[in-house]
C-alpha positions, -999 to +999 in steps of 0.1 A: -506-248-500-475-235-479-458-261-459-470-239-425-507-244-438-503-279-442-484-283-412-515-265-394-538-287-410-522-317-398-524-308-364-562-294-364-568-329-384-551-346-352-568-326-327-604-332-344-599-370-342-589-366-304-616-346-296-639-372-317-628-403-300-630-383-266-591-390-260-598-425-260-567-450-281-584-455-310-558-477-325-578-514-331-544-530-326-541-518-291-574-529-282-568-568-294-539-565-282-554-557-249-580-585-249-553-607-260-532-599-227-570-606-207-571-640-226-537-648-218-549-641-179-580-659-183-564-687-195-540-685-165-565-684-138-585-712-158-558-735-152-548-723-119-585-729-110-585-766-122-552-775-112-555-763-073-592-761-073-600-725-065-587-690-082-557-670-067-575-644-042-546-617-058-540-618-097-503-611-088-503-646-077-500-657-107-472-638-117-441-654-121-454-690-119-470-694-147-473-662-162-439-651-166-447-621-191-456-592-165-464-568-194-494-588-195-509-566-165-509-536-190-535-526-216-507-512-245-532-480-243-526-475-206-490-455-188-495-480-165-459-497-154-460-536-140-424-533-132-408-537-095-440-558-082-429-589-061-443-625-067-480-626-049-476-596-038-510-570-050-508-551-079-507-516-072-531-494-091-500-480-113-488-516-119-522-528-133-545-522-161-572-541-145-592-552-119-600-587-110-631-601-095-620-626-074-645-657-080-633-688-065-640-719-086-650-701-114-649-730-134-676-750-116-702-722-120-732-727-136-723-719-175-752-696-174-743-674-143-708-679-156-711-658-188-730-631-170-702-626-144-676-605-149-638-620-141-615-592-148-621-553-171-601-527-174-600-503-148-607-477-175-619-476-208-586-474-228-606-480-259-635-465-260-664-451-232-666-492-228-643-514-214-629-547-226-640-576-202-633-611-192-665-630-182-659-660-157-672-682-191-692-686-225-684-688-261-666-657-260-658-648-223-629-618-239-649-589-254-652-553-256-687-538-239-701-507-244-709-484-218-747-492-209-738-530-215-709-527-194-720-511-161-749-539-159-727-566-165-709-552-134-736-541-114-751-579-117-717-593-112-714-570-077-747-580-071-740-622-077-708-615-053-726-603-027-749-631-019-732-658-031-695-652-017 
């Protein structure tokens, strides 16, 4: 085979898996990478949440104090850039790779509401036609949903907001 052939053949080889993972990051490593950035987050508004007893109403708030690392906004999979945001200040959409649900108290929710509502996701599925999530609480509030699972864990969440904030 002729180095042009192979060279061809690469590139219809990188194409097909593309077009297969419908130009989605397909790299695992950037997706646990990602929900490590939401646990990190979680964790954050956790323990903003039981030190001042309620959640910051902006998740910038909680950038620098105590979340110092401001690539932590940013799914690796994303062009989105957190620099040249100010302290408390809101995230603009660029700056960001997810959208909060601002829940106050989070942490005094029923556990079983608590693992049905949805605390932060990407803004778009980086990994996959599903979305990685951060549930307000359960055994594993950081996972990846897909579609279908997804958009009814958001629909209830939208739903729980509206009559009970």
């Amino acid at each position: 085979m002729g180095r042009r052939s192979l060279c061809f053949g690469t590139a219809l080889a990188v194409a097909a898996t593309v077009f297969s993972c419908g130009g989605y990051d397909s790299d695992p490593e950037n997706k646990a990478r990602c929900q490590t950035n939401m646990t990190v987050i979680w964790q954050k508004l956790r323990g903003w949440s039981t030190q001042k007893g309620g959640t910051p109403k902006r998740l910038g708030m909680i950038y620098p104090h105590p979340l110092r690392d401001r690539t932590l906004f940013r799914c690796p999979s994303s062009s989105d850039d957190p620099t040249g945001f100010e302290e408390g200040k809101i995230l603009q959409d660029h700056q960001c790779s997810y959208i909060y649900n601002w829940l106050d108290c989070f942490t005094d929710l029923d556990p079983s509401v608590a693992s049905k509502l949805i605390l932060l996701y990407e803004k778009k599925g980086f990994h996959g036609p599903g979305r990685n999530v951060a549930f307000a609480g359960g055994d594993k509030p950081i996972r990846y949903l897909e579609k279908d699972e997804f958009d009814k864990a958001l629909a209830f969440t939208k739903d729980w907001m509206k009559k009970n904030m």
